[in-house]
N, C-alpha and C positions, 0 to 999 in steps of 0.2 A: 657229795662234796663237789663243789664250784670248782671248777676249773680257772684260777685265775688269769688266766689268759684269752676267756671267753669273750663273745660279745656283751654277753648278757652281765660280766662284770664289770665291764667296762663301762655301760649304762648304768648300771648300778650303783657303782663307786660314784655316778656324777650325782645321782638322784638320794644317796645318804645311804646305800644299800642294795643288793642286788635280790635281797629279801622283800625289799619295796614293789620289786618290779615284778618278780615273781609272782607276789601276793595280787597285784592287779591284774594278772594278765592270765593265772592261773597254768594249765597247762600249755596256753598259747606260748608260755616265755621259749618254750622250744625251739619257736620259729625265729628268736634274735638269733642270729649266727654270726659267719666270720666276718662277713662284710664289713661290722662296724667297725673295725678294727682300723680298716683305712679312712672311715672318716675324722675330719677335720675337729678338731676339738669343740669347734664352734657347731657344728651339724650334731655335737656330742649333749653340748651343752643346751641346747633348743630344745631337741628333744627330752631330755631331762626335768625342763622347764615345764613341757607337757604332763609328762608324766609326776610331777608333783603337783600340778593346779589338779589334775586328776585326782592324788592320793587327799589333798584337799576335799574335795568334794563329796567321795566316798565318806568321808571320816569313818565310824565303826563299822558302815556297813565293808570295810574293805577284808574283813575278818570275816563274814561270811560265803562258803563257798561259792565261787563262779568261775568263771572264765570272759574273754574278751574271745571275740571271734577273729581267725585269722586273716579275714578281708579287714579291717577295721585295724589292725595293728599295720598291716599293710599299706594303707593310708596315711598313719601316723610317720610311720618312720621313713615312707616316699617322698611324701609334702609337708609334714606338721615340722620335718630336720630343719627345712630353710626358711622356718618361720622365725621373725624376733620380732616385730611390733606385739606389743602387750594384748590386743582384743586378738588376734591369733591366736595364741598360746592358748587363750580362755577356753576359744572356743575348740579349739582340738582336746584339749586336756577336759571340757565338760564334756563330749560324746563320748573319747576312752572311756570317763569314769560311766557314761550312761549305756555304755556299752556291754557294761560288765553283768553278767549275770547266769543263771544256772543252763537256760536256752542256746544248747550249742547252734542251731540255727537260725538264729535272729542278730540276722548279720546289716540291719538295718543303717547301724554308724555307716558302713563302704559309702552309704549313698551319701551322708551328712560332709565324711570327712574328705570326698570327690566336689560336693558343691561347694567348702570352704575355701578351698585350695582354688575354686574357680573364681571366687572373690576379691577382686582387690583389696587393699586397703583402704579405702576410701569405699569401698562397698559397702565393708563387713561392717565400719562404721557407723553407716551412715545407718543399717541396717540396727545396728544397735540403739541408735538414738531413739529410733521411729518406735521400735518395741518397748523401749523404756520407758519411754514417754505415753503409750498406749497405758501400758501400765500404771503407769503412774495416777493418771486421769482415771480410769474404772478401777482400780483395786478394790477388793471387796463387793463388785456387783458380781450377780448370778449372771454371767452374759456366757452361752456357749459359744464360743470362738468356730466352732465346727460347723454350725447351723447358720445356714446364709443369710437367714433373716434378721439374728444376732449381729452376725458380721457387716451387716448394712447399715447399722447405729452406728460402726465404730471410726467412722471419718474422723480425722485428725487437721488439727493446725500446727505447724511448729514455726515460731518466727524466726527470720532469718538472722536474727541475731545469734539466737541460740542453735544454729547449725553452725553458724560460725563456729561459735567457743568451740563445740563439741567435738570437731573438725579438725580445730587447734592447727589450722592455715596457717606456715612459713610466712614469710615475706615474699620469696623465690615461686610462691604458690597461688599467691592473691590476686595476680593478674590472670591467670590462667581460671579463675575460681567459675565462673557460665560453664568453660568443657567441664570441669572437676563435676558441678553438681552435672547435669546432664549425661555424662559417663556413668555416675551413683547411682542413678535413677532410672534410668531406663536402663542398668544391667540387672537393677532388682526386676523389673517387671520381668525382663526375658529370664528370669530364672523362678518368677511366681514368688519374688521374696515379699513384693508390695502389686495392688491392684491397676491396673493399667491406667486408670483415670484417675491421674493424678494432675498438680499443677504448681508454678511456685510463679513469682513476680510480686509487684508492685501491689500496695492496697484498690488502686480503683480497676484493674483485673481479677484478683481474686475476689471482688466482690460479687460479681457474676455468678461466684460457686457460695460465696457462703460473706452472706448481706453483713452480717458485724467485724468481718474483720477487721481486728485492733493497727497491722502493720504488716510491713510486706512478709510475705515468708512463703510457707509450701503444705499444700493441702494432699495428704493419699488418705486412701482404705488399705488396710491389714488383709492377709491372706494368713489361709488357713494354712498353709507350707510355711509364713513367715514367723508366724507363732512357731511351730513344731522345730524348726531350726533354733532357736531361743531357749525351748524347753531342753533339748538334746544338749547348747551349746554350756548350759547349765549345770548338767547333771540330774533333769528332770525327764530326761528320755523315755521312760517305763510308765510316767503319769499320762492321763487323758487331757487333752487340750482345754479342756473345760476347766482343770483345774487352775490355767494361766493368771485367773485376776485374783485365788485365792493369796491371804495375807502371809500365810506360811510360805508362797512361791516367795523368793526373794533372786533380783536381777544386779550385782552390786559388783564393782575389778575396780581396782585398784585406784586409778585414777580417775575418780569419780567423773562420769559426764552429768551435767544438770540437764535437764528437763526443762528450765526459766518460764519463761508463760506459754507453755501449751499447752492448749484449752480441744475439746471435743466441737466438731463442727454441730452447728444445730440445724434443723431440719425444719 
């Protein structure tokens, strides 16, 4: 019997059930305690939001035995409480759920939901778009993402239009928008999220790097860390990188970002 006055119902009643949370975290729920009890409704409600894009993701498999590991819940309820932008939540709530499994020692989420929490928003975005977009363009090819010589094909364009959208830039933002992308960008590289040779500006400099470009925009290469963040942030944690351009992977939240014309650099 639940202790109504616990932590772990407290989260529970916000997520539809304290059987919810249970079922996801397995014996880990032991470690919600009394703490939550002082948090803020809104630190109550975040996290609950995690933990249902998780229970999302699971679907049936949330009914087979596991556990989450208690480093990785630990992440969740330290940093994933004072998340609310929407690509947060996804991505905390897809490593929970790819966290889950019979392996009480594959505590590998701490790393994933440590590198989230170091992401801005405007990072983790931008980090989304560039993956999607990868996707989008090879879906269906055999390309191992792990193997550097694969990884060497997978140069990208994205015009700068469609970073905009995707960005979905304020008013109050759009002047500021040169730090915005270069904060984006070189905080992926320093975390290995995109490959360090990368470049954006005007059509007659990017041409320098890739002779057809259509219009201004931003050229990187994909890392093998930037995929594996994508797969974790998914619910694809447990697959092999290789798996990433299969059609059964699917990369999709809510607020759909488009892809618009990005095209594969050619060589």
């Amino acid at each position: 019997m639940i202790d109504p006055g616990t932590g772990l119902t407290i989260l529970g009643s916000a997520i539809g059930g304290a059987k919810i949370a249970e079922k996801i975290l397995g014996p880990t729920s032991d470690y919600i305690g009394e703490q939550i009890k002082e948090w803020t409704t809104k630190k109550v409600n975040n996290t609950a939001n995690i933990f249902k894009n998780a229970q999302k993701k699971l679907g049936e498999d949330i009914n087979i035995d596991g556990k989450v590991p208690p480093k990785v819940l630990k992440g969740i309820l330290e940093d994933g409480a004072w998340c609310e932008e929407e690509l947060q939540i996804e991505y905390f709530g897809g490593v929970l759920a790819s966290s889950r499994s019979g392996i009480s020692r594959d505590d590998r989420g701490a790393y994933f939901t440590s590198l989230i929490s170091r992401l801005t928003t405007y990072q983790l975005r931008t980090h989304y778009l560039f993956y999607k977009c990868l996707k989008a363009n090879f879906e269906g090819e055999k390309i191992n993402i792990g193997n550097n010589d694969d990884r060497n094909k997978l140069q990208m364009f994205i015009p700068m239009q469609t970073y905009y959208q995707a960005m979905d830039f304020t008013n109050d933002e759009i002047p500021n928008i040169a730090n915005l992308m270069s904060h984006s960008m070189f905080g992926l590289v320093k975390e290995d999220l995109i490959g360090q040779h990368f470049n954006y500006g005007g059509v007659e400099y990017l041409k320098k790097f890739f002779s057809e470009v259509p219009n201004q925009g931003i050229i990187f290469y994909p890392t093998a860390l930037g995929v594996e963040l994508m797969m974790w942030a998914y619910g694809y944690g447990k697959k092999p990188l290789s798996d990433f351009f299969n059609n059964d992977i699917k990369f999709e939240n809510e607020k759909e970002i488009i892809c618009g014309n990005s095209i594969p650099v050619k060589k």
